[in-house]
C-alpha positions in Angstrom: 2.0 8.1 -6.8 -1.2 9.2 -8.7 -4.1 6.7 -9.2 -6.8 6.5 -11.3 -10.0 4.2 -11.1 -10.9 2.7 -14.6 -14.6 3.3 -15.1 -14.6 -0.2 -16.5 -14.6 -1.5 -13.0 -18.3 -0.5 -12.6 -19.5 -2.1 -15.9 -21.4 -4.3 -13.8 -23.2 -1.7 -12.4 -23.7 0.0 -15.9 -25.2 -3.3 -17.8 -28.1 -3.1 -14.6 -28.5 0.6 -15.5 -27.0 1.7 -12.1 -24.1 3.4 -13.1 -23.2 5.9 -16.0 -20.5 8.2 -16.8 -21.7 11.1 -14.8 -22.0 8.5 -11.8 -18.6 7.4 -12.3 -17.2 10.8 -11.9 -19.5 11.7 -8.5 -17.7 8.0 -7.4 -14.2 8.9 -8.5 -14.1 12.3 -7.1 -16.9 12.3 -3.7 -16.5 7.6 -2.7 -12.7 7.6 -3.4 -11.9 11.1 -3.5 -9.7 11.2 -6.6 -9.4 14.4 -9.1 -8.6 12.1 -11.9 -10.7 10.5 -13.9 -10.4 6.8 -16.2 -12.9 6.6 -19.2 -14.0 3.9 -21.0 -15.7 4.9 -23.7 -18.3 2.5 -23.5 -19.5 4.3 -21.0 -20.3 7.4 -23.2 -23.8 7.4 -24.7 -22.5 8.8 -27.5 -19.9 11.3 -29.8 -22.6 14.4 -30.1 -20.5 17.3 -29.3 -23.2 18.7 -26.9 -23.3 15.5 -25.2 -19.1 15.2 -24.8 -19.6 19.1 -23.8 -21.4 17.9 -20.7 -19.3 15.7 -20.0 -16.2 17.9 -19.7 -17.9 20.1 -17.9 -18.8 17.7 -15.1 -15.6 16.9 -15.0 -14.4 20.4 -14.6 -16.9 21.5 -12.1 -15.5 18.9 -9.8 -12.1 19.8 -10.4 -11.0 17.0 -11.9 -9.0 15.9 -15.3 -8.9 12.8 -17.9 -6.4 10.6 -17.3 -7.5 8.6 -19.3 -10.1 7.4 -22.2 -9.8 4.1 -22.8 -11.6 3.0 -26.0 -12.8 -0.4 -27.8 -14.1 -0.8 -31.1 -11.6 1.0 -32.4 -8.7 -1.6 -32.8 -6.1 -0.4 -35.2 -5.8 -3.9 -37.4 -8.4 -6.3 -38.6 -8.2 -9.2 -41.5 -11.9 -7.6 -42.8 -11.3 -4.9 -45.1 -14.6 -3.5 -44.1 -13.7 -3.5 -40.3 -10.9 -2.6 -40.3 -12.3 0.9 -41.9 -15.0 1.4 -39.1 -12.6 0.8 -36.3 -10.3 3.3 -38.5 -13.6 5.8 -38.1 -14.5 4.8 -34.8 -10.8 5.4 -34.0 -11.4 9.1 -35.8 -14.4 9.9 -33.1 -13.0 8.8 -30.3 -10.1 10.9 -30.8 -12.0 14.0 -31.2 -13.7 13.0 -28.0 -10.2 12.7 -26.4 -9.5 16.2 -27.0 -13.2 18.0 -26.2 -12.6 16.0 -23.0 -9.4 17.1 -22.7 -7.9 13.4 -22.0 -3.9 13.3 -21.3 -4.1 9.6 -22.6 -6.0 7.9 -25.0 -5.7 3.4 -25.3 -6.3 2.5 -28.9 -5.6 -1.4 -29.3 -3.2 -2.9 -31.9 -6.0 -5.5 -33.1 -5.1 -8.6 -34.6 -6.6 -11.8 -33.0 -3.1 -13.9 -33.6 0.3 -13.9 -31.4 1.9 -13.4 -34.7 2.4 -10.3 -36.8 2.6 -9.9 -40.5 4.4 -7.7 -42.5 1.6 -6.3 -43.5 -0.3 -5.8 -40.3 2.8 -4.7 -38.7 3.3 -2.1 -41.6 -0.5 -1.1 -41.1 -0.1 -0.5 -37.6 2.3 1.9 -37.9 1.2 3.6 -40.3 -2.0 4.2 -38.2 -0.1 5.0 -35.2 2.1 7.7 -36.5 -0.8 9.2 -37.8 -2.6 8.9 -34.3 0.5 10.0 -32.7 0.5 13.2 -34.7 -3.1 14.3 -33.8 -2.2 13.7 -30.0 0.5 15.8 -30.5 -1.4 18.3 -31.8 -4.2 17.9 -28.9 -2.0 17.7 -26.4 -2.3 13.8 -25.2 -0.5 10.8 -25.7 -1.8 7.7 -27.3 -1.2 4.1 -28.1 -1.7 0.5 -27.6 -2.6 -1.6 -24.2 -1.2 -5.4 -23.8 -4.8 -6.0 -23.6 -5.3 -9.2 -26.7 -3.6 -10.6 -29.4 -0.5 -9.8 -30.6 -0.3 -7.1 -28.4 0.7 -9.6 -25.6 3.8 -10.4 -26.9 6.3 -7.7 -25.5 8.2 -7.9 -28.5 5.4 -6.9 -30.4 5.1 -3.7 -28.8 9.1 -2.8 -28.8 8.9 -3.4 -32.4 6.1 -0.9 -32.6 6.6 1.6 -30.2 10.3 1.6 -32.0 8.7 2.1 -35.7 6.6 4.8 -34.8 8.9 6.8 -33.0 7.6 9.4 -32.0 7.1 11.3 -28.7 3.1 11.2 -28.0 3.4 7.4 -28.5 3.6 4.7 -25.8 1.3 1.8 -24.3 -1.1 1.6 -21.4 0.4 -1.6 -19.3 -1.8 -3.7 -18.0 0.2 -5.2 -15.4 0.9 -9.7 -16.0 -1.2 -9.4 -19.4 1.1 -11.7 -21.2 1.2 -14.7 -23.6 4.6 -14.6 -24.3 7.1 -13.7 -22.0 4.8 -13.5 -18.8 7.5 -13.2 -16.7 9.6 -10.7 -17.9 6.8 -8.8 -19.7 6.3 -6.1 -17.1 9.5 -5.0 -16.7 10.8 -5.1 -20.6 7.8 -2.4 -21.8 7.4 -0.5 -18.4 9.5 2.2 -19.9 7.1 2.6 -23.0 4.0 3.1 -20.3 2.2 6.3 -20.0 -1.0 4.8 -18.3 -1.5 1.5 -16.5 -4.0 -0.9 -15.2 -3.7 -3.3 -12.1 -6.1 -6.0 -11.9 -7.8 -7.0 -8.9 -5.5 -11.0 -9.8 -2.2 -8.8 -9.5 -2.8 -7.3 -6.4 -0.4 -9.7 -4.2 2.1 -8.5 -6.8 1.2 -5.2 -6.1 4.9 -4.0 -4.3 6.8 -5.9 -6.9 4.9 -3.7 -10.0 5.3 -0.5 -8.1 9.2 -1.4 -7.9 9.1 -1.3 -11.2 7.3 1.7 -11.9 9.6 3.2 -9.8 12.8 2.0 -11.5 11.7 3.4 -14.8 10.6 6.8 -13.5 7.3 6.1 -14.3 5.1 9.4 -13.8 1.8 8.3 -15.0 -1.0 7.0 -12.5 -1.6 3.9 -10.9 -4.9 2.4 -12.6 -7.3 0.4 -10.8 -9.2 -1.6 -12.9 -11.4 -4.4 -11.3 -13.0 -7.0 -13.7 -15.9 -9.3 -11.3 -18.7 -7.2 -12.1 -19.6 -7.9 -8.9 -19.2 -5.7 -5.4 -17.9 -3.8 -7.6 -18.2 -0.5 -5.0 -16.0 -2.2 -2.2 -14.1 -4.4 -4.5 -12.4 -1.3 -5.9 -12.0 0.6 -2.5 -10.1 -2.7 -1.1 -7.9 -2.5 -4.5 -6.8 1.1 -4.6 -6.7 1.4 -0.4 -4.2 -2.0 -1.4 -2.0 0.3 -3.7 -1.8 2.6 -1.4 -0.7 0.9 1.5 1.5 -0.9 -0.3 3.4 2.3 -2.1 3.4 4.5 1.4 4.9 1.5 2.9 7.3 1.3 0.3 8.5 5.3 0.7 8.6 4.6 4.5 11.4 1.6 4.2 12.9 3.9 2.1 13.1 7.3 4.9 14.3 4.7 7.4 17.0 3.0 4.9 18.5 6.9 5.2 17.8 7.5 8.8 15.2 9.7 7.9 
């Protein structure tokens, strides 16, 4: 299994001023000694080219990739005519910073406050997606939503979309028992759409039963850590990814001895 560590975990640390993105990465790579990193773009100070430049090349001097950029402010649907257009723009940047970052995934949310879809959001959405999906194509990522708020946390929301656009740089970012609908089942029905995922510090006593069903799937993304506390944030997250992988070598080993290995 490959793991990740969500750079959201430390936003704690970042509202005090005590963490940025070029801290995150000397964290990921030198306190939990990953080579993959987990964005979240609110942890970029901005979209200047330069600025993204160093960035990258942080990353690469440490030898590590982008898993991941996860973005706000960028939601694909909003009732406001005017909002829905900046997210649209916002949506634009963040996906040129994907590629000068040189991110394998990108999480752009559905939007839409409601449970429900309309026709007309439904048809939006799409519409944008397809056209996301292209550009990731073309940059060499994949991108999509995250069962992160509204309507996006009704699994049937996201087979109905991830069956419209159709196409093959398009999937979701799971964020493990993030469900309104469904909650039970959730997981398992949209684990095949996943090319990212989150586990939250609240699912980590489910942690063998996810990884069962990453496994069934042939999931070949990472396992995300995400925390959420804002607080002890540094050994919070070392407890939740040392967690996964106890849990996932343990699972392998009942496996060997299952063959007489």
């Amino acid at each position: 299994m490959k793991y990740t560590i969500a750079s959201y975990s430390f936003h704690g640390m970042m509202n005090e001023g005590k963490m940025d993105v070029f801290g995150y990465l000397e964290s990921a790579k030198y306190r939990y000694h990953l080579n993959s990193a987990d964005i979240w773009n609110m942890m970029l100070e901005s979209f200047d080219v330069d600025y993204l430049k160093k960035v990258k090349e942080a990353i690469d001097e440490k030898e590590m990739y982008l898993a991941n950029l996860c973005v706000d402010c960028a939601e694909v649907w909003d009732p406001n005519p005017e909002a829905k257009e900046q997210w649209y723009q916002n949506a634009l940047k963040n996906l040129k910073a994907a590629e000068i970052l040189g991110a394998e995934t990108v999480r752009i949310d559905m939007g839409g406050r409601d449970l429900d879809m309309t026709e007309e959001q439904f048809e939006y959405t799409v519409m944008r997606y397809k056209e996301y999906a292209k550009i990731a194509h073309d940059c060499g990522f994949k991108i999509g939503p995250e069962n992160h708020w509204g309507a996006s946390r009704v699994p049937e929301n996201i087979k109905k979309v991830y069956e419209a656009v159709d196409h093959p740089s398009f999937g979701i970012l799971l964020h493990f028992d993030n469900w309104d609908v469904d909650k039970e089942n959730g997981d398992r029905l949209c684990a095949q759409y996943a090319f990212h995922t989150h586990l939250a510090a609240w699912v980590i006593p489910q942690c063998e039963e996810k990884l069962r069903i990453l496994e069934s799937v042939g999931y070949q993304g990472h396992l995300g850590i995400e925390h959420h506390s804002s607080k002890n944030e540094y050994s919070q997250v070392a407890w939740q990814l040392a967690t996964a992988r106890n849990t996932w070598e343990n699972m392998k080993n009942q496996q060997l001895r299952k063959i007489g290995v």
